[in-house]
MARPA-725262 format. One record per residue: x negated, y negated, z negated of N, C-alpha, C, O in turn; residue in one letter. Coordinates in steps of 0.2 Angstrom, whole numbers, plus 5000, padded with zeros to 4 digits. Example, Ala and Ser with C-alpha at 12.3 -4.5 7.8 and 13.67 -1.06 7.14 Angstrom:
! MARPA-725262
493450284961493850224961493450164961492950174958A
493650114965493250054964493650004961493349944960S
END
This chain:
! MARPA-725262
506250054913506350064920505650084923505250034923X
505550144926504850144929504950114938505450084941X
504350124940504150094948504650084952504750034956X
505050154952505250184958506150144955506650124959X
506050154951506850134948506950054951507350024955X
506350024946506349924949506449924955507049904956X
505849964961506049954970506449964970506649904973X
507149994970507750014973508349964970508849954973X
508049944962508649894961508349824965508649784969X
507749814964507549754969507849754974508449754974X
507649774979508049794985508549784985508749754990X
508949814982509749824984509949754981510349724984X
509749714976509849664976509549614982509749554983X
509149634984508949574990509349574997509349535001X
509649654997510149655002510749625001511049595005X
511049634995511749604993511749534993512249494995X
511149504989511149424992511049404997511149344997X
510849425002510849425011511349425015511349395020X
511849495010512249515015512849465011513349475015X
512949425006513249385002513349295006513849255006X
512449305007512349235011512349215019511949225023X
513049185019513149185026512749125030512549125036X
512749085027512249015030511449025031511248975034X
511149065029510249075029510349125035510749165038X
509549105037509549135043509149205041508749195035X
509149275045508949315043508149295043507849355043X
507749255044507149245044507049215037506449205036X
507449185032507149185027507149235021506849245016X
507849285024507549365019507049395022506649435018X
506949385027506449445029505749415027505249445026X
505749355027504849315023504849355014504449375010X
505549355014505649375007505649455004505549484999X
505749475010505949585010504949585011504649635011X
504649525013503949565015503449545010502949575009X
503749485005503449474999503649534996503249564993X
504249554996504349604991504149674992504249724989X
503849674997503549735000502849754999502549804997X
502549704999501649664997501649684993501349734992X
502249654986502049674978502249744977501749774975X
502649764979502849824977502449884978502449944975X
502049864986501449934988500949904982500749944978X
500649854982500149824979500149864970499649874966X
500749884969500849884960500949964961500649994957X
501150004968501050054967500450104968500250154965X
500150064973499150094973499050044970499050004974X
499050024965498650014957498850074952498450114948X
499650074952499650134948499450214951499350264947X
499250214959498850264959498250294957498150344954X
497950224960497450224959496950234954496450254953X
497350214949497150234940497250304940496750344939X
497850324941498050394941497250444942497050484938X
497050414950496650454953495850444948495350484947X
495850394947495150364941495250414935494850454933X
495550404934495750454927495550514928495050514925X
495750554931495250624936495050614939495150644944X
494550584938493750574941493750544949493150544952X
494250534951494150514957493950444959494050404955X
493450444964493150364965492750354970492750404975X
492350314970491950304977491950284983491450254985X
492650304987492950264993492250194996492150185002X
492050154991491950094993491150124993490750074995X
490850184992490150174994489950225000490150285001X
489650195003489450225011488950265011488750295017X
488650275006488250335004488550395001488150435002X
489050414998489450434994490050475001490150525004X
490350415000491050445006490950415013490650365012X
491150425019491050415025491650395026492150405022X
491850365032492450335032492850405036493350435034X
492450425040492750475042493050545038493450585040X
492550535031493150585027493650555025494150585024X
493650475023494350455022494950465028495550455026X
494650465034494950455039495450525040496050525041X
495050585038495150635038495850675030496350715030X
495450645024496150615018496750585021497350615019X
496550535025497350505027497750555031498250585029X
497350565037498050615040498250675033498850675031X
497750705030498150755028498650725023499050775021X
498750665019499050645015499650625019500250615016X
499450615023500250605031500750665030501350665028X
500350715031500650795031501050795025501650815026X
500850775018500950805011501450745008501850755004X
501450685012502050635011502050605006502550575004X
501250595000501350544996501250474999500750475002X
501750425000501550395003501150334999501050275002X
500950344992500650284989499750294991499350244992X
499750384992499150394994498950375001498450345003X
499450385004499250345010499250275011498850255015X
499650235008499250185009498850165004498850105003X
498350195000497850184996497150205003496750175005X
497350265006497050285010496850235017496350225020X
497550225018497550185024496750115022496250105026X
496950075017496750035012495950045011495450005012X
495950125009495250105009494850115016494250125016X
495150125023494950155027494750055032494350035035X
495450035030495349975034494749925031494349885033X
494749955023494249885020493449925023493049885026X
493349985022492650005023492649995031492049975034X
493050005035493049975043492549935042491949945043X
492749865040492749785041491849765036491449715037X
491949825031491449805025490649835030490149815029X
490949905034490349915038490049905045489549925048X
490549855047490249835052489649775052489449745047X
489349785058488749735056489049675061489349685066X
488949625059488849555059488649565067488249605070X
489049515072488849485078488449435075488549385072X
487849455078487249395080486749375086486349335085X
END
C-alpha cells in the first residue's frame, strides 16, 4: 500500500468510526483527525524530501546559500503547480528559517 493509499484508507476509517459513534463528542475525533494529519504531512515531506536530496536538492537551512525570500518565492509558485507536499516542505522551511533568523530580543 503506498502513502496516498494508507491516508485515504486511514481517513475513511476515522470517519466511519465517528459517524458509527453516537456518544463521543466531535472534539474527541477532531483531536484525533489532527494527530492524523501531523503524521501523515510529517511522513509525506520526509518522503519528499528525500525525493528532493536524491537530485541534489538542499540547503533551505543555510542563510548564506538560500534566502528566505527565495523560499518565499518557491512557495508561491508551488501554490500554482499544486504539489502540495512541496508546499508544505516549503511552507516548513520558510516558517523555521523565519524563527531561526530572527535576532533575539535584548
Amino acid at each position: 500500500m503506498n502513502t496516498n493509499e494508507f491516508i485515504r484508507t486511514d481517513i475513511e476509517t476515522l470517519r466511519k468510526v465517528a459517524a458509527a459513534d453516537g456518544a463521543a463528542t466531535p472534539h474527541v475525533y477532531d483531536e484525533l483527525a489532527d494527530d492524523r494529519l501531523v503524521q501523515h504531512a510529517a511522513n509525506a515531506m520526509r518522503e519528499k524530501l528525500a525525493l528532493a536530496r536524491s537530485r541534489g536538492r538542499g540547503g533551505w537551512w543555510d542563510n548564506t546559500d538560500c534566502t528566505i525570500e527565495h523560499l518565499r518565492s518557491l512557495l508561491r509558485d508551488h501554490v500554482e503547480k499544486g504539489d502540495m507536499r512541496d508546499v508544505l516542505n516549503l511552507a516548513a522551511m520558510v516558517y523555521v528559517r523565519e524563527i531561526a533568523d530572527m535576532r533575539p530580543n535584548t
